[in-house]
Residue, then its C-alpha position, 0 to 999 in steps of 0.5 A: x500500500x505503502x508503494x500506491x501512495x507514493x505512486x499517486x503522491x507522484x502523479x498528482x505531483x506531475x499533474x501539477x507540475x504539467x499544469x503549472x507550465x501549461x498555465x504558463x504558456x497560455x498566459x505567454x501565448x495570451x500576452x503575445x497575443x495582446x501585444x499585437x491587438x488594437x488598442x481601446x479606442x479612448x477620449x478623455x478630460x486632459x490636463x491640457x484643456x478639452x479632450x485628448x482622444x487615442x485617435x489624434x495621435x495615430x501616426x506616432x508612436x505613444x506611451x500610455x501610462x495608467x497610474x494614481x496619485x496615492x500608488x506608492x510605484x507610481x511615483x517611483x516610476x514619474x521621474x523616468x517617465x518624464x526624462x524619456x518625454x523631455x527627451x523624446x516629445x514631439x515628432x514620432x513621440x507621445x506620453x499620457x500619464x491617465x489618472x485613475x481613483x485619484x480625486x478631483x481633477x485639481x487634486x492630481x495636478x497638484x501631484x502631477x506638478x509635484x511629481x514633475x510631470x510635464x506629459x499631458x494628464x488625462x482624467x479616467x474618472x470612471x475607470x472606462x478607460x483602465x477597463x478597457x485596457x483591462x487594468x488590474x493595478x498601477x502602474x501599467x504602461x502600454x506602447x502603442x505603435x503608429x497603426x494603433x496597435x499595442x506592442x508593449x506592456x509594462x506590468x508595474x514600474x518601468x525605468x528610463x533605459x527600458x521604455x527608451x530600449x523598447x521604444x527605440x524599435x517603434x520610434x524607428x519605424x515611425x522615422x522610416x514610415x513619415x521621415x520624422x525624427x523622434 
C-alpha cells in the first residue's frame, strides 16, 4: 500500500507540475497575443484643456501610462517617465500619464506638478478607460505603435533605459514610415 501512495503522491505531483507550465504558456501565448491587438479606442478630460482622444495621435508612436496619485510605484516610476518625454516629445513621440481613483481633477495636478510631470494628464474618472485596457493595478504602461496597435506592456514600474530600449524599435519605424525624427 505503502508503494500506491507514493505512486499517486507522484502523479498528482506531475499533474501539477504539467499544469503549472501549461498555465504558463497560455498566459505567454495570451500576452503575445495582446501585444499585437488594437488598442481601446479612448477620449478623455486632459490636463491640457478639452479632450485628448487615442485617435489624434495615430501616426506616432505613444506611451500610455495608467497610474494614481496615492500608488506608492507610481511615483517611483514619474521621474523616468518624464526624462524619456523631455527627451523624446514631439515628432514620432507621445506620453499620457491617465489618472485613475485619484480625486478631483485639481487634486492630481497638484501631484502631477509635484511629481514633475510635464506629459499631458488625462482624467479616467470612471475607470472606462483602465477597463478597457483591462487594468488590474498601477502602474501599467502600454506602447502603442503608429497603426494603433499595442506592442508593449509594462506590468508595474518601468525605468528610463527600458521604455527608451523598447521604444527605440517603434520610434524607428515611425522615422522610416513619415521621415520624422523622434
Amino acid at each position: 500500500m505503502n508503494r500506491w501512495l507514493k505512486l499517486a503522491v507522484l502523479s498528482l505531483a506531475a499533474v501539477c507540475a504539467y499544469e503549472l507550465f501549461a498555465w504558463r504558456a497560455r498566459a505567454v501565448r495570451s500576452q503575445a497575443a495582446a501585444a499585437v491587438e488594437a488598442a481601446p479606442a479612448f477620449t478623455l478630460p486632459a490636463s491640457t484643456g478639452g479632450d485628448l482622444s487615442l485617435a489624434s495621435l495615430r501616426g506616432k508612436v505613444v506611451a500610455v501610462n495608467f497610474w494614481a496619485t496615492w500608488c506608492g510605484p507610481c511615483r517611483e516610476e514619474i521621474p523616468d517617465l518624464a526624462k524619456v518625454y523631455a527627451a523624446r516629445k514631439g515628432g514620432c513621440f507621445e506620453l499620457l500619464g491617465i489618472a485613475e481613483e485619484s480625486g478631483a481633477h485639481g487634486e492630481v495636478m497638484d501631484t502631477a506638478r509635484k511629481l514633475g510631470i510635464t506629459y499631458p494628464v488625462l482624467f479616467d474618472d470612471e475607470a472606462k478607460v483602465g477597463d478597457a485596457f483591462r487594468i488590474p493595478a498601477y502602474p501599467r504602461t502600454f506602447l502603442i505603435d503608429v497603426e494603433g496597435r499595442v506592442r508593449k506592456l509594462f506590468e508595474g514600474t518601468v525605468d528610463a533605459a527600458a521604455l527608451d530600449a523598447a521604444l527605440a524599435p517603434l520610434l524607428s519605424e515611425c522615422q522610416k514610415l513619415s521621415g520624422r525624427r523622434g
